[in-house]
PADRENGU-669393 format. One line per 8 residues: number of its first residue (from 0); their letters; for each residue x, y, z of C-alpha. Coordinates in steps of 0.25 Angstrom, whole numbers, plus 2048, in hexadecimal, padded with zeros to 3 digits. Example, Ala and Ser with C-alpha at 12.3 -4.5 7.8 and 13.67 -1.06 7.14 Angstrom:
residues 2
0> as> 831 7EE 81F ~ 837 7FC 81D $
This chain:
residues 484
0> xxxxxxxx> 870 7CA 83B ~ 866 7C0 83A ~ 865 7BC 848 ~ 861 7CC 84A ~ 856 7CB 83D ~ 849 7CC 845 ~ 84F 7D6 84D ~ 855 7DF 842 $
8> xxxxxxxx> 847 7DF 83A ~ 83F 7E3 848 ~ 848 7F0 848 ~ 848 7F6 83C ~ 839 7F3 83B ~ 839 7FA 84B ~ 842 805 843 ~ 837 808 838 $
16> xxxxxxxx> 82C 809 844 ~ 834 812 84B ~ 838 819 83D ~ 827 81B 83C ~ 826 821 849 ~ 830 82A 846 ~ 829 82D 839 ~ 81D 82E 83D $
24> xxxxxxxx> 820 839 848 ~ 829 841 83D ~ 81C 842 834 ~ 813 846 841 ~ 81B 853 840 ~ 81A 855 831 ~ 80A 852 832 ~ 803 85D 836 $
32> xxxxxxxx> 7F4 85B 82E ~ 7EC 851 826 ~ 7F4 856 817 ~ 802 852 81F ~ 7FB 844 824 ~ 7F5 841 818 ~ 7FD 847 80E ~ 80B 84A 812 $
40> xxxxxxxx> 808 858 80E ~ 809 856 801 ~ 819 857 802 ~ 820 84B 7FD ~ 82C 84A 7F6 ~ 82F 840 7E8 ~ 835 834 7F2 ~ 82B 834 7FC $
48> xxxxxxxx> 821 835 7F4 ~ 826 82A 7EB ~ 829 821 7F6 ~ 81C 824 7FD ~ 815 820 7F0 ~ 81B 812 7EF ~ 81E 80E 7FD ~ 80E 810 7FF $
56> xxxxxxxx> 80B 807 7F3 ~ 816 7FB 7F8 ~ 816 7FB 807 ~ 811 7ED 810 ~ 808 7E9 803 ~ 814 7E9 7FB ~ 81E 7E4 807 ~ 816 7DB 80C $
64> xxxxxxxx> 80A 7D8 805 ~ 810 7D8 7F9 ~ 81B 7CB 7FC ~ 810 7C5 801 ~ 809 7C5 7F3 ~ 816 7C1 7EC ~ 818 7B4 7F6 ~ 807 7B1 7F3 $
72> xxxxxxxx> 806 7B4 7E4 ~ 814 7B4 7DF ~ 816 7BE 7D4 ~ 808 7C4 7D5 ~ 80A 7D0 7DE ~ 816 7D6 7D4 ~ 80B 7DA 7CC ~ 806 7E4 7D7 $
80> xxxxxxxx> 813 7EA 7D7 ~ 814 7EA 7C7 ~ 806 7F2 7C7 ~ 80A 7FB 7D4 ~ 815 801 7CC ~ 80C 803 7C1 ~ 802 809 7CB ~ 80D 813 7CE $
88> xxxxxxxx> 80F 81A 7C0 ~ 7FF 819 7BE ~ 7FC 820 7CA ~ 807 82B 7C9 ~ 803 82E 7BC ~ 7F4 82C 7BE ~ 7F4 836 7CD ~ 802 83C 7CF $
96> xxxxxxxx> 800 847 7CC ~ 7F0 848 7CE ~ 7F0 844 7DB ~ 7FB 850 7DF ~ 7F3 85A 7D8 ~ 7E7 858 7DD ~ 7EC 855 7EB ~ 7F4 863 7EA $
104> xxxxxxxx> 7E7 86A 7E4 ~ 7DC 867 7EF ~ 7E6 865 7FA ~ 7E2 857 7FD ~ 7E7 84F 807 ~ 7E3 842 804 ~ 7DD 839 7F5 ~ 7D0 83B 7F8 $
112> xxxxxxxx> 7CF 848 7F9 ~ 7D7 84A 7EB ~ 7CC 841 7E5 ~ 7C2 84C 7EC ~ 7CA 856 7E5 ~ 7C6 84F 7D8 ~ 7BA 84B 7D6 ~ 7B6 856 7E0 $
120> xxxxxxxx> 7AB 84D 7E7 ~ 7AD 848 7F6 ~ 7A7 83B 7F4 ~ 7B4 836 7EC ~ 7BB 83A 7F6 ~ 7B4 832 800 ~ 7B3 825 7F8 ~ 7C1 829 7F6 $
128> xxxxxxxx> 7C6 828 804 ~ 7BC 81C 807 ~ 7C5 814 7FC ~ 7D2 818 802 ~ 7CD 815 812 ~ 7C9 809 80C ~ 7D5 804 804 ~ 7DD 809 80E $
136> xxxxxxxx> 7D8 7FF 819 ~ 7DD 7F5 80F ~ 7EC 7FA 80B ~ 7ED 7FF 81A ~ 7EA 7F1 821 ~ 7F4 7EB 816 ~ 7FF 7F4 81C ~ 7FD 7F1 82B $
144> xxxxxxxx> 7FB 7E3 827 ~ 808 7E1 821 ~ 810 7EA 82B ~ 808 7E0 836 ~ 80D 7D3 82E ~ 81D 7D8 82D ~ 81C 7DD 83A ~ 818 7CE 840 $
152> xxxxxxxx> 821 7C9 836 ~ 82C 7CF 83C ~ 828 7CE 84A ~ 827 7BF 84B ~ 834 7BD 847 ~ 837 7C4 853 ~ 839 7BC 862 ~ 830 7C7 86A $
160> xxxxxxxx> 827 7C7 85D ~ 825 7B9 85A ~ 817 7B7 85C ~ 810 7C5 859 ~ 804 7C5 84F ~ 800 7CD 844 ~ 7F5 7D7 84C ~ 7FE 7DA 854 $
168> xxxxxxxx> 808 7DE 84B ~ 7FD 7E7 846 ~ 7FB 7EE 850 ~ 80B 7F3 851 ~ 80A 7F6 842 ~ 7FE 7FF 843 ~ 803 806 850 ~ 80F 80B 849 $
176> xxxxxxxx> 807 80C 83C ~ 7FE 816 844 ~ 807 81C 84B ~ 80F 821 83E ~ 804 824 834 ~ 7FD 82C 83F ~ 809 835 842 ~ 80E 836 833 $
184> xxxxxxxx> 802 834 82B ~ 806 834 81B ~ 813 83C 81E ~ 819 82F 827 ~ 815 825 81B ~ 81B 82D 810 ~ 82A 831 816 ~ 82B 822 81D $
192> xxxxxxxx> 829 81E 80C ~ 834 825 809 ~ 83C 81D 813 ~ 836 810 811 ~ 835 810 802 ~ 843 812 801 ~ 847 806 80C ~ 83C 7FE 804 $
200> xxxxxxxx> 843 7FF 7F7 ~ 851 7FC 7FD ~ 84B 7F1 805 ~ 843 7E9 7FA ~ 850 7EA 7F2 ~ 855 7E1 7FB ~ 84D 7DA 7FE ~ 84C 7D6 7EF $
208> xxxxxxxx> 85C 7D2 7EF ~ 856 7C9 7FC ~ 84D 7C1 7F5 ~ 856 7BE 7E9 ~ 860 7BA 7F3 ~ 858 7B1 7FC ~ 858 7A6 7F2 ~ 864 7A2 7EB $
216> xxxxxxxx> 85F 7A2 7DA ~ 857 7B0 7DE ~ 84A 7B3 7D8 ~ 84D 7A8 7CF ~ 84C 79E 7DA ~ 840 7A6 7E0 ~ 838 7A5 7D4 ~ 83B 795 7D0 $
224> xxxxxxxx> 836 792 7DF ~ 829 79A 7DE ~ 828 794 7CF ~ 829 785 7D3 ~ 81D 788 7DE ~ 815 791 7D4 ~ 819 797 7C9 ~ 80F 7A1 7C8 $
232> xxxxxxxx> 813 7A6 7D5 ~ 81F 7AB 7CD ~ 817 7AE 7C0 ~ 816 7BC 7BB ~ 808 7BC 7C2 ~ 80A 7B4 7D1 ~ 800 7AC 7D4 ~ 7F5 7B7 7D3 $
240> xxxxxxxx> 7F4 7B5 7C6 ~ 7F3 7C0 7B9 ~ 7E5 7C5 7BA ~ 7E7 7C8 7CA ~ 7F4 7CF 7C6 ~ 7F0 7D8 7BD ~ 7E4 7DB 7C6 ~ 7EF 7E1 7CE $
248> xxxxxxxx> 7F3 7E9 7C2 ~ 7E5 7F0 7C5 ~ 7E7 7F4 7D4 ~ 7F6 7F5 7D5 ~ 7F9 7FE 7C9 ~ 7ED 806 7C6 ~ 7E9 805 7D3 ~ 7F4 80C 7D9 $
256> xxxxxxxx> 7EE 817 7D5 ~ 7E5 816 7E0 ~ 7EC 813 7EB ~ 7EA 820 7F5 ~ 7F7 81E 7FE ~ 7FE 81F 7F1 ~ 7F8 828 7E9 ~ 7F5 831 7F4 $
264> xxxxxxxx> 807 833 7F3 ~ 805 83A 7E8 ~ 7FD 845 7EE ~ 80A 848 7F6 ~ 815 84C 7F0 ~ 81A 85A 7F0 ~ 819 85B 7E1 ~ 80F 856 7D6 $
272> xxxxxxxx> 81B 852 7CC ~ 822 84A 7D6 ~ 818 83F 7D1 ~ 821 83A 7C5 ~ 82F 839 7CF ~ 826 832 7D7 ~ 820 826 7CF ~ 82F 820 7CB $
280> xxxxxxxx> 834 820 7D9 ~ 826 81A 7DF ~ 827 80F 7D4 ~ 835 80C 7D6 ~ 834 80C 7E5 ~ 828 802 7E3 ~ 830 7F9 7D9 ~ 83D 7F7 7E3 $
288> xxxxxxxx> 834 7F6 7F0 ~ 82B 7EB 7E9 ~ 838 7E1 7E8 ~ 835 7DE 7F5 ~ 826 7DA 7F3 ~ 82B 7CF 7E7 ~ 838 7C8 7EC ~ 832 7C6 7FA $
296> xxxxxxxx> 828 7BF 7F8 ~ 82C 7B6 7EA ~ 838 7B2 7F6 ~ 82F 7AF 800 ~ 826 7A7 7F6 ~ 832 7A0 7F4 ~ 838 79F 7FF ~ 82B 797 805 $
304> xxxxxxxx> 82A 78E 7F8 ~ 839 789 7F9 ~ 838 786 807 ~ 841 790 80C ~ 835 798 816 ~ 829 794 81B ~ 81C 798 815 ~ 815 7A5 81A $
312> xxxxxxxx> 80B 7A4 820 ~ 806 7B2 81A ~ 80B 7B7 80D ~ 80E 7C5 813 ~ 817 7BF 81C ~ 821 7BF 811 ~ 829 7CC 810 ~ 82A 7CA 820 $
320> xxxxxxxx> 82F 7BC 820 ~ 83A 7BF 814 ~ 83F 7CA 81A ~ 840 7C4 829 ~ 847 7B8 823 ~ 84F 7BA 816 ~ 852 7C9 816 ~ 85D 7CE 81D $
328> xxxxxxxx> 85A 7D4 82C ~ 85D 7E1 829 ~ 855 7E1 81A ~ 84B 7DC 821 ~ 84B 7E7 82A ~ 84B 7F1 821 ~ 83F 7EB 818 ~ 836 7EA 824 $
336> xxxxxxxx> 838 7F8 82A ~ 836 7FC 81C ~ 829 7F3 81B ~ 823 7F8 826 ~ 826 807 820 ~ 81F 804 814 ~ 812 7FF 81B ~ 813 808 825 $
344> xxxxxxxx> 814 814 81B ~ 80A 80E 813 ~ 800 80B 81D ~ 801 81B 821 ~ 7FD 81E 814 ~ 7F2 816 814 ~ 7ED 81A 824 ~ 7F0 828 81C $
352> xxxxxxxx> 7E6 828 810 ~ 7DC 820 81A ~ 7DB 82A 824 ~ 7DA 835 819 ~ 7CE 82F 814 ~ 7C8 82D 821 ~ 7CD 83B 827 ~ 7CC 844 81C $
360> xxxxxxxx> 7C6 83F 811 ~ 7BA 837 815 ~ 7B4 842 81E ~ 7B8 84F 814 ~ 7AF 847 80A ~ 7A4 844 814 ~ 7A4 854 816 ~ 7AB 853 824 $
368> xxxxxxxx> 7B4 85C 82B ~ 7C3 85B 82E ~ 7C4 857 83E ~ 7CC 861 844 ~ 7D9 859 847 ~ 7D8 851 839 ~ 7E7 84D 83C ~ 7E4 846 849 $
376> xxxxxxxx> 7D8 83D 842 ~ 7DF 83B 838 ~ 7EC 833 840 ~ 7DF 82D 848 ~ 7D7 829 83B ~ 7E5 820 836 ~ 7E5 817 844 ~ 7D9 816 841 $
384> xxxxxxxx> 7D9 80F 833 ~ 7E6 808 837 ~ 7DE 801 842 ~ 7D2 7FE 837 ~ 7DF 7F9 82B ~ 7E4 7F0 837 ~ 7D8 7E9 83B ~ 7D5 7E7 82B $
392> xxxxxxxx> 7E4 7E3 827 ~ 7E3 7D8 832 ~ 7D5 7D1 830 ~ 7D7 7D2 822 ~ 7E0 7C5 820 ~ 7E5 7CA 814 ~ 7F3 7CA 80E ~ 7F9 7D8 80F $
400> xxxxxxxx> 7FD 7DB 800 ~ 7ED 7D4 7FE ~ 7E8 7E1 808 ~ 7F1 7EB 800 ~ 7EA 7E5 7F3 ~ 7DC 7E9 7F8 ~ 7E0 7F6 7FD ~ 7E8 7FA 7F1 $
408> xxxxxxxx> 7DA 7F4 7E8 ~ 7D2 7FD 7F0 ~ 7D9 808 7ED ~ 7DB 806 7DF ~ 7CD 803 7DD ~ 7C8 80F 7E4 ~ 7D1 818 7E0 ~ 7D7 816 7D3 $
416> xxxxxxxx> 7CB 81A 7CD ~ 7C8 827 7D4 ~ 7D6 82D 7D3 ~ 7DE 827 7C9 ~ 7D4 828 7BE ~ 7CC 834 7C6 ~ 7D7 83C 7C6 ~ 7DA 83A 7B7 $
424> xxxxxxxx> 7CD 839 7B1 ~ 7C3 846 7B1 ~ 7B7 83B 7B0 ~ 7B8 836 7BD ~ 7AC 83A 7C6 ~ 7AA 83A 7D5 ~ 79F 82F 7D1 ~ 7A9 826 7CB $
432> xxxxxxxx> 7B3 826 7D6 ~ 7A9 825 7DF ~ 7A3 815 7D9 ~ 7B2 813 7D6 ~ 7B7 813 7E4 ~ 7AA 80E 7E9 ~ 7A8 803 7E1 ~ 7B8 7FE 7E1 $
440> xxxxxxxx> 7B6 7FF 7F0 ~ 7A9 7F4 7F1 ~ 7B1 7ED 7E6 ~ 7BD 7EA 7EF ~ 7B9 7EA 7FC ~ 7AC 7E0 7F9 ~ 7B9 7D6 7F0 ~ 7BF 7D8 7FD $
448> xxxxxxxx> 7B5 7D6 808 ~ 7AE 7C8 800 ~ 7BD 7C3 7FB ~ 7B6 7C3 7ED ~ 7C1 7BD 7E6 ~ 7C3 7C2 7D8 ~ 7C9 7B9 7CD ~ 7D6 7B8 7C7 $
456> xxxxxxxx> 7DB 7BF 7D3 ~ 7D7 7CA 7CE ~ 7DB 7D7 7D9 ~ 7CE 7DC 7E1 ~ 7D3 7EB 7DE ~ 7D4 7E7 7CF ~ 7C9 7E4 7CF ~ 7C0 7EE 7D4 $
464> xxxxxxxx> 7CB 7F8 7CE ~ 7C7 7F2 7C1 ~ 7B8 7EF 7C0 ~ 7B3 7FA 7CC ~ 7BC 806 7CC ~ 7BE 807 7BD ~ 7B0 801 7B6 ~ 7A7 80A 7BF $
472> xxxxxxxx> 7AD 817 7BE ~ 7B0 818 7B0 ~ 7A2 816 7AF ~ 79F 821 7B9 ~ 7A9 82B 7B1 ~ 7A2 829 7A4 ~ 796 82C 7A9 ~ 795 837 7B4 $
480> xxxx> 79A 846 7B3 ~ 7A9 847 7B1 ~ 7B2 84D 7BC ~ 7B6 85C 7B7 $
């Protein structure tokens, strides 16, 4: 079976694109207005919510990126997951419910117009969607970038393939990005999540009982190799060190209250107290997948440092490279397909809530009027950003779970503020979101834009999650009329 191996990986990934068109043609029937594009009618069941929910958190950052960091930093990233998990039961608890009621109260179709519904003014709501728009460019090039990167991957291994580059490779993924989040809108992301999640969970399993079976003393042979090259590499806090950990604290786990393609799930569901089934099996699905983001890459580190594969020459290249050579074809198969279901599920989601903010959003808070066929400019608005998230993904230069970083950071900075502790604190102003998205936003973006490097490693999101988003506003609350 290993003659046939590039082969046997070609088609199953061929399978899921034709799996997508499929999809995507399905969920042309089942959308028939902006609520059903945006918001899946408000009709999910317990699973598919569930699934929806942690698939949109893992996807290409977690199977891609996050090996990536693993064979960088060691140990570090496992603190991303640690918090994450956290981050589940924190937002849960903090919007389950909230975010249904409200959504089911002012028939909203979309986040910000649930934080219109509020704090009744329509200039959160614009700062609102600007955050999300902008984030989104971030967390969606992350996406396309890492489906570009395995794509290639699997390509040059190829005879007709060999010598393909990465823009190219682009250009495939976003054609049958486009073509699937543009036919389906949220109701293709959310039932391909069902599928996906489940292959995912299945698949990392495996793959775990790979790794430990790729070298002869385990994950006891693993460690003493990493160990002997750097030992902090295997320490309880990688290479990245203590303080730049628990920075992550800050934007994985109390910033997963602010990440719009997740929360935005919880307005879904066909009841409000489906909220507490759903937490345990989003975090245990989440748990299982992430097996997959930790053996890989402590093997591949491995791996290079004992002589037994070349070097990367990018840190992405991981995942791809220990699948095309150590997994078994068809395991292989199965974890690619499933890949590019989670990014492309994922990437829907994002195109998703961007286009909401630029469709709907932005103009109903600017006072304008809906276009006659909203549905049709809406499909245009997501080829749209997907062209503008390609072009960034690809100048940027940055590692994909680095991206995701930035984009989840953007979130949490923005948004944690405004509807984790908005929606649970009567205080909370207009005024007061308003300077704590604007001033999280100017934080990030000018870290990002002058590559100001923060000491201790410290997380750029952290940061202005911490000192921006938290210091200003609680000044604001104290002294401007309270919300009634």
């Amino acid at each position: 079976m290993e003659a046939f191996r590039s082969p046997i990986i070609l088609s199953c990934v061929g399978l899921y694109m034709f799996l997508c068109i499929i999809i995507g043609i399905w969920a042309l029937k089942r959308t028939k207005s902006t609520q059903d594009f945006f918001m899946a009618g408000r009709d999910l069941g317990i699973a598919v919510t569930a699934f929806a929910v942690f698939s949109s958190t893992l996807s290409g950052f977690g199977f891609v990126g996050g090996p990536g960091l693993v064979y960088r930093m060691g140990m570090s990233s496992v603190w991303m997951i640690v918090c994450v998990i956290a981050g589940f039961t924190l937002s849960f608890y903090l919007l389950g419910k909230r975010l249904r009621l409200f959504a089911e109260l002012g028939n909203s179709i979309s986040l910000p117009d649930v934080v219109a519904l509020r704090y009744g003014a329509k200039s959160t709501q614009l700062m609102t969607a600007i955050a999300i728009l902008l984030g989104v460019l971030g967390y969606l090039a992350t996406q396309i970038l890492a489906m570009s990167v395995v794509l290639r991957d699997i390509l040059l291994e190829t005879s007709y393939f060999s010598s393909i580059s990465l823009e190219s490779c682009l250009i495939i993924s976003c054609s049958i990005l486009v073509f699937y989040s543009v036919t389906g809108g949220i109701v293709a992301s959310v039932y391909t999540d069902l599928i996906q999640g489940g292959v995912m969970i299945v698949a990392a399993i495996l793959v775990f009982l790979t790794v430990i079976n790729t070298f002869d003393g385990g994950f006891t042979e693993i460690s003493s190799t990493i160990y002997a090259d750097d030992p902090e590499a295997i320490g309880p806090w990688g290479t990245l060190g203590m303080i730049g950990c628990l920075s992550w604290f800050f934007v994985f786990g109390l910033g997963a209250s602010g990440q719009p393609h997740v929360i935005t799930k919880m307005m879904m569901n066909k009841r409000i107290a489906d909220a507490k089934h759903i937490l345990p099996v989003s975090a245990t699905g989440y748990i299982l997948a992430a097996l997959l983001w930790i053996s890989i890459g402590l093997a591949m580190r491995a791996l290079v440092l004992s002589g037994q594969h070349p070097e990367l020459a990018h840190a992405d290249a991981a995942a791809p490279q220990f699948l095309q050579n150590y997994a078994h074809p068809l395991l292989a198969g199965v974890v690619f397909a499933g890949l590019f279901a989670a990014i492309m599920s994922t990437a829907d989601s994002f195109l998703n809530i961007g286009t909401a903010a630029v469709m709907h959003d932005i103009p109903k808070a600017l006072g304008f009027k809906k276009p006659k066929n909203e549905l049709w400019w809406a499909r245009f608005t997501t080829v749209l950003i997907t062209v503008f998230a390609a072009v960034f993904a690809l100048y940027t230069g940055d590692l994909v779970a680095i991206l995701g970083a930035f984009g989840w950071g953007t979130f949490a900075a923005a948004i944690v503020p405004t509807v984790a502790i908005g929606f649970n604190w009567k205080r909370a102003t207009p005024l007061a979101a308003n300077v704590a998205i604007a001033s999280s936003l100017v934080v990030n973006f000018v870290i990002k834009m002058f590559k100001i490097a923060l000491p201790y490693g410290i997380d750029v999101g952290a940061f202005s999650l911490i000192t921006v988003s938290y210091s200003i506003p609680q000044y604001l609350f104290c002294f401007f009329p309270a919300f009634d």
